[in-house]
MARVEXDREN-239970 format. One record per atom (N, C-alpha, C, CB): x, y, z. Coordinates in steps of 0.05 Angstrom, whole numbers, plus 5000, padded with zeros to 4 digits. Last residue first. Glycine has a CB too. Layout:
% residues N
XYZ ...
This chain:
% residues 303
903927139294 901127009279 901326759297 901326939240 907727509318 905027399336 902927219320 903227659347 911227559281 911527379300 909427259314 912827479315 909027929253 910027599237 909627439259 913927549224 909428339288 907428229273 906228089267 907428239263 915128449289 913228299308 910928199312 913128379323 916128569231 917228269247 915228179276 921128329262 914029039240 912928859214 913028599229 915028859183 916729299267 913929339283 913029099262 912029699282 920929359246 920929159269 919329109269 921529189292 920029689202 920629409194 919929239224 924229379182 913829999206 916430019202 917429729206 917630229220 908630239163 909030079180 913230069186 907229789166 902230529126 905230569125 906430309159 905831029132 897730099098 898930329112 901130279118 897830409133 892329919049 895629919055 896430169080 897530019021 886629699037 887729989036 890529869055 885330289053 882229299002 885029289024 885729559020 887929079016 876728969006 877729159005 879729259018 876529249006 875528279000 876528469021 877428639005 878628389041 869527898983 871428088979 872528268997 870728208962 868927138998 868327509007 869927698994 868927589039 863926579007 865426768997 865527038999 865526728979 863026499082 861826569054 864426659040 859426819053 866026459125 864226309123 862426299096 863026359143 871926629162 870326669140 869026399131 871926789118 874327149209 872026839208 870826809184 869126829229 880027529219 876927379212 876727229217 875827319193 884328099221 883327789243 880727729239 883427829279 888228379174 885728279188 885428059201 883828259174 892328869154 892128659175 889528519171 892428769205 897129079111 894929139110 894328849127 893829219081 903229539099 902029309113 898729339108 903029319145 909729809070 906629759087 905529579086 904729879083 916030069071 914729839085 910729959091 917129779121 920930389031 918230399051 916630169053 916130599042 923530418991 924230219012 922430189032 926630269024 922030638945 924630758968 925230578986 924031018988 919430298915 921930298910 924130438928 922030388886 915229958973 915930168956 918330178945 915630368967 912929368997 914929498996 915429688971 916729339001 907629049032 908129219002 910829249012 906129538992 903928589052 905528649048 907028729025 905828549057 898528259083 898828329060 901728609065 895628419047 894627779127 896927969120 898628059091 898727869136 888927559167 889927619132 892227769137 887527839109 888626959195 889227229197 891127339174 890427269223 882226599209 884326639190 885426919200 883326639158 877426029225 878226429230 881626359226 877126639276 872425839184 875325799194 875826099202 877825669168 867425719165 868325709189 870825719195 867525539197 869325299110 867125499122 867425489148 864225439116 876125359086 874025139099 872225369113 875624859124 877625529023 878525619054 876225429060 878426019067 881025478967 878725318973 879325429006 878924948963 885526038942 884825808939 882025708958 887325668946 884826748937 886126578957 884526228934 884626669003 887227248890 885627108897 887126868917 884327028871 891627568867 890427678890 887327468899 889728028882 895227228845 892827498825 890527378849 891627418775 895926818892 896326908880 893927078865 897726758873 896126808971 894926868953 896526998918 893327028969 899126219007 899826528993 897226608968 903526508974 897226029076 897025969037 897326269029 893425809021 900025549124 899625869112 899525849079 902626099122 897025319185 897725289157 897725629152 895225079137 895725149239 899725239227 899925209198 902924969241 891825069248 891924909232 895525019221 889124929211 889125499277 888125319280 889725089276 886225319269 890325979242 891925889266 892125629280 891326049283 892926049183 889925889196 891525799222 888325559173 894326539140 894526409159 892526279179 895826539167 895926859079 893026769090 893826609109 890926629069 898127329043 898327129059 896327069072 899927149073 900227758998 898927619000 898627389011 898727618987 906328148970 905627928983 902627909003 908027878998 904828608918 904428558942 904028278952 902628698947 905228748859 907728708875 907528498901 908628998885 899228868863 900928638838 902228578853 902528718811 896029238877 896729008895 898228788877 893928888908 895929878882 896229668862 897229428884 898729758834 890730258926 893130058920 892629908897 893729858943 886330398922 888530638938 890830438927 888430698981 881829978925 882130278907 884430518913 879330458911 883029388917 883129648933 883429818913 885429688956 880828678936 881528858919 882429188934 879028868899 881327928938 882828208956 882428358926 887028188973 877527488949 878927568930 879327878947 877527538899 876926808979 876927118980 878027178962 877927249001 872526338984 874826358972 874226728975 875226158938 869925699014 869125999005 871926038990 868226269033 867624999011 869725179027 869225419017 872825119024 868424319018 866724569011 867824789024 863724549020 871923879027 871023918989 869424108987 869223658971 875823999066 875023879056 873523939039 874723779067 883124169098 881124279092 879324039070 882024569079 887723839110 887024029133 883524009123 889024399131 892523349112 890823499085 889023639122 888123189048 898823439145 896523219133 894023389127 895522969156 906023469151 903223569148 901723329141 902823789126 911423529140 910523469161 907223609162 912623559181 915123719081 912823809099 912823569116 909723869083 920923829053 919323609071 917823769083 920823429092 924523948982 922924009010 921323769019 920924259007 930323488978 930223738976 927923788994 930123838950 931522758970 932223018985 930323288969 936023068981 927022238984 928222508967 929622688976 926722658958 925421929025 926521739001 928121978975 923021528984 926221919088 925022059063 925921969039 925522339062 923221799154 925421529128 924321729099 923321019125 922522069214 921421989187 923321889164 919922229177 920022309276 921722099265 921421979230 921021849285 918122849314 917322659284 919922489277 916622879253 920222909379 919022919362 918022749351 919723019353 923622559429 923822829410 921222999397 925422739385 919322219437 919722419454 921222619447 920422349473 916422089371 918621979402 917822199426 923122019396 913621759326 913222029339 914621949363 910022129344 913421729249 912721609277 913321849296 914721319285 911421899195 911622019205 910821789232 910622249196 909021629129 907821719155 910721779179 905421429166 910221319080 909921649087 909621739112 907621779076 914820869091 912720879100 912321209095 912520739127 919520549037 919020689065 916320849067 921420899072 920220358993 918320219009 917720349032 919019959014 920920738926 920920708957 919320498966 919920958971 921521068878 920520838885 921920808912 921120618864 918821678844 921221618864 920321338875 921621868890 915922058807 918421878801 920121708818 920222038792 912922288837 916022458825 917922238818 917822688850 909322018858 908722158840 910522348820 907422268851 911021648884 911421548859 910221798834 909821228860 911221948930 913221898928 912721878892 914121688947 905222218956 906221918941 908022058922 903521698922 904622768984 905222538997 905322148981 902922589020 906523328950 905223098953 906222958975 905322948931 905724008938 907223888953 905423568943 907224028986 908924628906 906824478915 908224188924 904624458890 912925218897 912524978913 910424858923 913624988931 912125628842 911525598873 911825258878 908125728882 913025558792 913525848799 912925788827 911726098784 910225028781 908925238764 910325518772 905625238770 910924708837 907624728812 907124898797 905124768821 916124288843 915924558827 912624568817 918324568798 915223988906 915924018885 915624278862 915023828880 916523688978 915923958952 916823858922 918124278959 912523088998 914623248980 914523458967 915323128964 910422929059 909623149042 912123259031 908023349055 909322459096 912022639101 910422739062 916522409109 904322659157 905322509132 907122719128 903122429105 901622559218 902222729207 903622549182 903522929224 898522339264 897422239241 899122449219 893922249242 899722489317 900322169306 899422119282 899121939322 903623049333 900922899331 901222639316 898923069315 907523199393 907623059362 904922989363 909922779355 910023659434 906023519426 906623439398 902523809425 914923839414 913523789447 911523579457 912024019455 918823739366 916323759364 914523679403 915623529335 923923719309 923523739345 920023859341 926324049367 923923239265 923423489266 922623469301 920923609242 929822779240 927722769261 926923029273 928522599283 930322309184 930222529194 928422569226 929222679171 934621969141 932621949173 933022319177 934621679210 934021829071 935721909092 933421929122 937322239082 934621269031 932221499044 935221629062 928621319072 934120868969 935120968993 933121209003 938021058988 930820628919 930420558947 932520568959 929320328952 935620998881 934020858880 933520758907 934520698862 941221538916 940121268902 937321218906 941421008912 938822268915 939421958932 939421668915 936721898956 944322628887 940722528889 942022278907 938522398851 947623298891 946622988888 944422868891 947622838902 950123798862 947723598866 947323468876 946923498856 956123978855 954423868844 951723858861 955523648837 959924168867 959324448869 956524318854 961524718853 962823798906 964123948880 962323988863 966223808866 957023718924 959723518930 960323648897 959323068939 951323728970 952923748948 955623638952 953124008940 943823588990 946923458988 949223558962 946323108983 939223809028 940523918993 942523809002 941024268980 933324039042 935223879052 937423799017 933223579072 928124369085 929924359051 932324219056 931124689035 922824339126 924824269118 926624369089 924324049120 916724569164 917024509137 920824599134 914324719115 911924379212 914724579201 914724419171 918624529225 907224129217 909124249242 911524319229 909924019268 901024299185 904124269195 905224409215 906024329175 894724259150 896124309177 898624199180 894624209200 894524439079 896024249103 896024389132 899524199095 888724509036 890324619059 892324459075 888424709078 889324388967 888124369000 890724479018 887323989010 891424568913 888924668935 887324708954 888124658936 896124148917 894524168898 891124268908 894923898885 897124308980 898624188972 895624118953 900424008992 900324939020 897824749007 899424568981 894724988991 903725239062 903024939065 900724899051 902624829093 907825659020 905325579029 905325289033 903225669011 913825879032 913725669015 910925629035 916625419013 916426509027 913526459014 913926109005 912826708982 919826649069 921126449044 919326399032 922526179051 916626879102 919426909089 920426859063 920926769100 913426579108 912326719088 915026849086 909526879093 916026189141 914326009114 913026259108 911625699121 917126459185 919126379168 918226279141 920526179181 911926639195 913026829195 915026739184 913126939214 910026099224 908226309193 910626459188 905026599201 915825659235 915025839245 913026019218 917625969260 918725299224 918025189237 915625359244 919825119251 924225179169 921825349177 919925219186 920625489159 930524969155 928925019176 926125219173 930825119195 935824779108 932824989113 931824919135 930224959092 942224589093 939024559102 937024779108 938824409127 946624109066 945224419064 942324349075 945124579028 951723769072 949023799072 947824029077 948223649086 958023699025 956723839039 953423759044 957124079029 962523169039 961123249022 959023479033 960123019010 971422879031 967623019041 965323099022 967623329056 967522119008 968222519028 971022659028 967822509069 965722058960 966622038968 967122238999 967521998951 959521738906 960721968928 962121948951 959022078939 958921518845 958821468876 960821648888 959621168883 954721628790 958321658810 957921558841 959822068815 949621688768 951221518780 953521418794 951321468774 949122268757 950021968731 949521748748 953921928716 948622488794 945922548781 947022278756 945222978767 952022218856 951922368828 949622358814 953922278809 949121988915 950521898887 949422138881 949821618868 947621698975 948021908957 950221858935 948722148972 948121339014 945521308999 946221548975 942421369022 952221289044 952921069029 950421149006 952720749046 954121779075 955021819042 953421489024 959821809041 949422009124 950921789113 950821799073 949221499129 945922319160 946622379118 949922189111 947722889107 941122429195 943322249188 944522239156 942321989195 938923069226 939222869197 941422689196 939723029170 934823429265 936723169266 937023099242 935822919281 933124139280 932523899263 934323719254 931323969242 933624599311 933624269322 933424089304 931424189341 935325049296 932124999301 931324729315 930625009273 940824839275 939525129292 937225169306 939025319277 940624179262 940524429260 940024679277 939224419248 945823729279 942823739281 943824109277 940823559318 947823099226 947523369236 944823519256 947623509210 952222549229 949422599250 949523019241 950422469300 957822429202 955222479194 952122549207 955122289183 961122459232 960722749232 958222739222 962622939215 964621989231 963722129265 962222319258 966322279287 964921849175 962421699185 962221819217 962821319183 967022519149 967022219151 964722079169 969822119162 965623049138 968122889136 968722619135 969422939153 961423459114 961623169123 963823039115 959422999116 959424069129 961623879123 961723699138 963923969123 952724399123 956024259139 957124029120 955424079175 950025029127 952124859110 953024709129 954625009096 944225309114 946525189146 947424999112 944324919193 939825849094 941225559089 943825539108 942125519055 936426339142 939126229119 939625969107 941626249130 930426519129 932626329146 933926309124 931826029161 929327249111 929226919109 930726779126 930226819083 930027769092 929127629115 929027359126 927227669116 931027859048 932627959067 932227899085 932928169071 925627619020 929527499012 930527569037 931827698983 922427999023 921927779037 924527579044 919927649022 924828528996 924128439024 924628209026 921628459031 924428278938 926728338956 927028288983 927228558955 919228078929 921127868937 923527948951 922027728916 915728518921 916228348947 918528268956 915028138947 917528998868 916128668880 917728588906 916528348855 913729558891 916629398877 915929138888 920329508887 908429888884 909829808897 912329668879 908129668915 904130538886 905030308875 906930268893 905830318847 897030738902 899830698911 901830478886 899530528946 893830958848 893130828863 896930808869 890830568854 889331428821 892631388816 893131318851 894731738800 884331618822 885231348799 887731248802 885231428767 884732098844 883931868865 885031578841 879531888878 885832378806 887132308825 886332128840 887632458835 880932468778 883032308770 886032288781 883132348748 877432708815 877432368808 878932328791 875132218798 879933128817 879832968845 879532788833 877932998868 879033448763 881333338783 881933178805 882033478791 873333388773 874233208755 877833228766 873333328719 872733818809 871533608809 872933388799 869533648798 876634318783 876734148812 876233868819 875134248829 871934298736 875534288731 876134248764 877434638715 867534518773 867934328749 870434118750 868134488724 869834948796 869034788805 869234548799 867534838805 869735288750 872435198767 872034898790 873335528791 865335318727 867135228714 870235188735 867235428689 862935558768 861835298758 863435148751 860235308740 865736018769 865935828797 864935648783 864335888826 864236208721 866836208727 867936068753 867436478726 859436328730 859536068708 863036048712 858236158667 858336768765 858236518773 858336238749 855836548789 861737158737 862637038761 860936778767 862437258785 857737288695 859837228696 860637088716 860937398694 853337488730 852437118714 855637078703 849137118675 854837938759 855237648771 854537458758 854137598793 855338188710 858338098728 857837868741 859538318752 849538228695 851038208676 854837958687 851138578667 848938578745 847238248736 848738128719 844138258718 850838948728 852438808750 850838558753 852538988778 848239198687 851039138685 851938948708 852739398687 
């Protein structure tokens, strides 16, 4: 009889066991989730600067960050053709800083390659509640503050590649006829530059060359859909956003610092860090941890 109890009892641990077992792995299947990014990243951003241009004493603006624009009314016109009177507003962007260019997720690559830059601009003319464009061969002057200007930097137009801002340096590629020079002269301010477009301006020149690795981020604890995806080359003040969690062409040998950023529907903030050297292609396994907002910012800061 009691032989009998314990082959009972022990198919009854087997079986609990069992049923434990298989509970664990399908828990472990049920990976963090997140809310998309963008909120965060929104709340953080440099603001757009408004000014009012009254007349020809006012037109000189310089920005928060330092950045000089002459926005003289004579080069700006209506999307018809109207000609523009004052006043009129200039709107601007400043990001000088990784931490402002993942703010605002605008990556310095420009159709896969990497840009080294010294900041990156947005420059927006309105006038009753319009638009404006610059006339045909007009430009506006710009001049980005800069200690150590390098001498070979180009002026790099944003444009729409699809849901993100890609960038060129020939003008004629958006349609735009100009004689002014892409390049970027260099004072004791800074970059000195003649732009033939308004909206975004890199200050960059192609970084990375025709052989290179590429990472793909995965994790078994995290959905990484939501999650901003950043790749920073200190070397090179470049930053490239990873999309469906893959990075673009990285140059062999480059040491990079990975940062990946969740926010939960409660609002919970996590993070996932690394300081590399990557020389092969690689898969990073990312596990997320909890983080609080400052501790995030200072983070940003130190890239």
């Amino acid at each position: 009889m009691n032989k009998k109890i314990n082959f009972v009892i022990l198919i009854v641990v087997a079986i609990s066991i069992t049923i434990s077992c298989k509970k664990d792995r399908i828990e472990k299947k049920e990976k963090n989730e997140y809310a998309p990014v963008n909120t965060y990243l929104d709340s953080k951003k440099q603001q757009e600067q408004d000014f009012v241009i009254t007349g020809p004493s006012n037109d000189t603006i310089v920005g928060n960050q330092g950045t000089k624009l002459l926005a003289g009314k004579d080069c700006l016109m209506f999307p018809n053709g109207d000609t523009v009177g004052y006043p009129f507003t200039v709107k601007l962007v400043e990001l000088y800083t990784p931490k402002d260019m993942i703010y605002w997720q605008i990556p310095t690559v420009a159709s896969g390659n990497i840009l080294e830059t010294d900041g990156e601009i947005r420059v927006r003319a309105v006038k009753d509640g319009q638009d404006l464009v610059l006339r045909p061969s007009c430009f506006y002057r710009v001049m980005m503050p800069n200690s150590a200007p390098s001498s070979n930097m180009r002026e790099f137009l944003g444009f729409d590649g699809g849901g993100f801002i890609d960038w060129t340096d020939n003008p004629a590629n958006l349609s735009v006829t100009t004689t002014v020079s892409p390049i970027f002269s260099t004072d004791a301010y800074g970059y000195v530059g003649d732009v033939p477009r308004l909206g975004w301006l890199n200050c960059g020149v192609l970084a990375n060359n025709s052989s290179g690795s590429t990472i793909t981020f995965t994790s078994e604890t995290d959905n990484l859909q939501n999650v901003g995806t950043f790749v920073y080359f200190p070397a090179t003040k470049s930053v490239m956003q990873a999309y469906n969690s893959v990075t673009g062409l990285i140059p062999n040998g480059t040491s990079i610092k990975i940062i990946l950023i969740g926010m939960q529907s409660s609002g919970a903030l996590f993070y996932f860090y690394k300081d590399t050297n990557i020389s092969v292609s690689t898969t990073i396994d990312v596990e997320m941890t909890s983080i609080s907002d400052a501790d995030l910012t200072t983070l940003l800061n130190s890239l």
